[in-house]
C-alpha positions in Angstrom: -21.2 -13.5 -19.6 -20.3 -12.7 -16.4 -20.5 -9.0 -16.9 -23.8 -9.5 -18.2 -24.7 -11.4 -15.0 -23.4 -9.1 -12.9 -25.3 -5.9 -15.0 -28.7 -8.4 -14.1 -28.3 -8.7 -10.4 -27.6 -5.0 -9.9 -30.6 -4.4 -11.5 -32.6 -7.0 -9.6 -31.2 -5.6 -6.6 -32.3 -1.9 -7.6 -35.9 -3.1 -7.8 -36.2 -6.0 -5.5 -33.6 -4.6 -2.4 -32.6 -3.0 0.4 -29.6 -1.9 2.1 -30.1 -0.7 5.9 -27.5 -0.1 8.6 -28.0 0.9 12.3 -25.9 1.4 15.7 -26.9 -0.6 18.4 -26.5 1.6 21.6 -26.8 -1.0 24.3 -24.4 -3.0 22.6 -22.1 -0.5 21.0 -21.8 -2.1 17.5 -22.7 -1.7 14.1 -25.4 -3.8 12.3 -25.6 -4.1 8.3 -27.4 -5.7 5.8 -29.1 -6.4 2.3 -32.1 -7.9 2.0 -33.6 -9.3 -1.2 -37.2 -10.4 -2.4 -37.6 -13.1 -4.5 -38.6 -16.8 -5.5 -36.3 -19.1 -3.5 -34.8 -20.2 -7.2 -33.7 -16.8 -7.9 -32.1 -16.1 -4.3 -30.2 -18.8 -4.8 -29.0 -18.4 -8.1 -27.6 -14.8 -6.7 -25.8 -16.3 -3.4 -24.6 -18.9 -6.2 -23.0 -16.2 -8.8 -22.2 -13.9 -6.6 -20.7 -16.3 -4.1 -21.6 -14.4 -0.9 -23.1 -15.9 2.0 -26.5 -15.1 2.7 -30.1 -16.4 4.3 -33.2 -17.5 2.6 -36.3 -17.2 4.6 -39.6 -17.7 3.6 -41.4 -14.1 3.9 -45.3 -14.6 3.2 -45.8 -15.6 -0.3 -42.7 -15.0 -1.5 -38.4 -15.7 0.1 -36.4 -12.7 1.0 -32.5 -13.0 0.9 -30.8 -11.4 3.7 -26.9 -10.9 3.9 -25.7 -9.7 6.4 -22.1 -7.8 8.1 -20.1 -4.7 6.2 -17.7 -7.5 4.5 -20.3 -9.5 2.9 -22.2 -6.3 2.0 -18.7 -4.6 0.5 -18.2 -8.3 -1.7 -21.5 -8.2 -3.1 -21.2 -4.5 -4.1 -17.6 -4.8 -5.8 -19.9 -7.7 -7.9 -22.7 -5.8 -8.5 -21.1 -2.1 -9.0 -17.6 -2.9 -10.0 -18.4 -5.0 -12.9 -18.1 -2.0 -15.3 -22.1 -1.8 -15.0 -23.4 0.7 -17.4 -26.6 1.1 -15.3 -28.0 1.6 -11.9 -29.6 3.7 -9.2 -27.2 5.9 -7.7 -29.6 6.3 -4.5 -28.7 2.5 -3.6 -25.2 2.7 -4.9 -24.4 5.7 -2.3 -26.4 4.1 0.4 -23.5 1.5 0.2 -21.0 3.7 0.3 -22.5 5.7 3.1 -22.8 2.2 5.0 -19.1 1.8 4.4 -18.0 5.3 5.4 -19.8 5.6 8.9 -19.1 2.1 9.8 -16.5 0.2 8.3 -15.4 -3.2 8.6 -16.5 -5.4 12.0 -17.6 -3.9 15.3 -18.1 0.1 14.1 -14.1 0.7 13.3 -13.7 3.7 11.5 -12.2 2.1 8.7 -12.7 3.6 5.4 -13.6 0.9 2.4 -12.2 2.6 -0.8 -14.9 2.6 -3.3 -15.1 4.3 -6.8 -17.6 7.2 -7.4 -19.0 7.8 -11.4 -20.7 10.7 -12.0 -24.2 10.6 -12.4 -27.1 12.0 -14.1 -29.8 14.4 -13.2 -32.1 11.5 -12.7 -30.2 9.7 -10.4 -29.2 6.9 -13.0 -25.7 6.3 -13.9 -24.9 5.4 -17.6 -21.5 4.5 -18.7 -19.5 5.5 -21.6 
């Protein structure tokens, strides 16, 4: 299903991903992006499911999947977290909405991204009911 597809890349993501964001001073803009390690059959079954635009590089043995501007990063966390998922690391959830908050959409606007926060356990791991 496509819950259960969703619930599967959220959790590849939690072990093979990153999020990172950064101002560039010179330039006075906002960079963002996720980055994903992987076969090159398995990145592009997640750009294919999750229908977000990304790049597939080869990165030594191995492809890494990087996508790449706020939009694209707030579209593959509405697929990823807002699928009713019953698990995931909170760490990587709030790094999103962090990214969101301090930078919002295109060029460092302050514009917020409404996102839903779920309370979460002691460990850091957030488990539906």
């Amino acid at each position: 299903s496509k819950e259960n597809l969703a619930n599967f890349l959220g959790a590849y993501f939690d072990g093979d991903g990153c999020i990172s964001y950064s101002k560039d001073k010179r330039k006075n803009s906002y960079s963002s992006e996720i980055v994903i390690v992987g076969t090159e059959d398995v990145l592009s079954k997640i750009i294919e499911y999750s229908q977000v635009i990304g790049k597939i590089t080869p990165y030594g043995k191995v492809f890494k999947l990087r996508i790449y501007g706020v939009e694209k990063l707030k579209a593959f966390f509405d697929y990823i977290y807002l699928s009713n998922s019953r698990l995931f690391l909170n760490r990587k959830k709030q790094k999103f909405i962090d990214c969101f908050n301090a930078y919002g959409a295109r060029g460092g606007r302050k514009k917020k991204i409404k996102v839903e926060n779920k309370p979460v356990e002691s460990n850091g791991i957030w488990k539906g009911g």
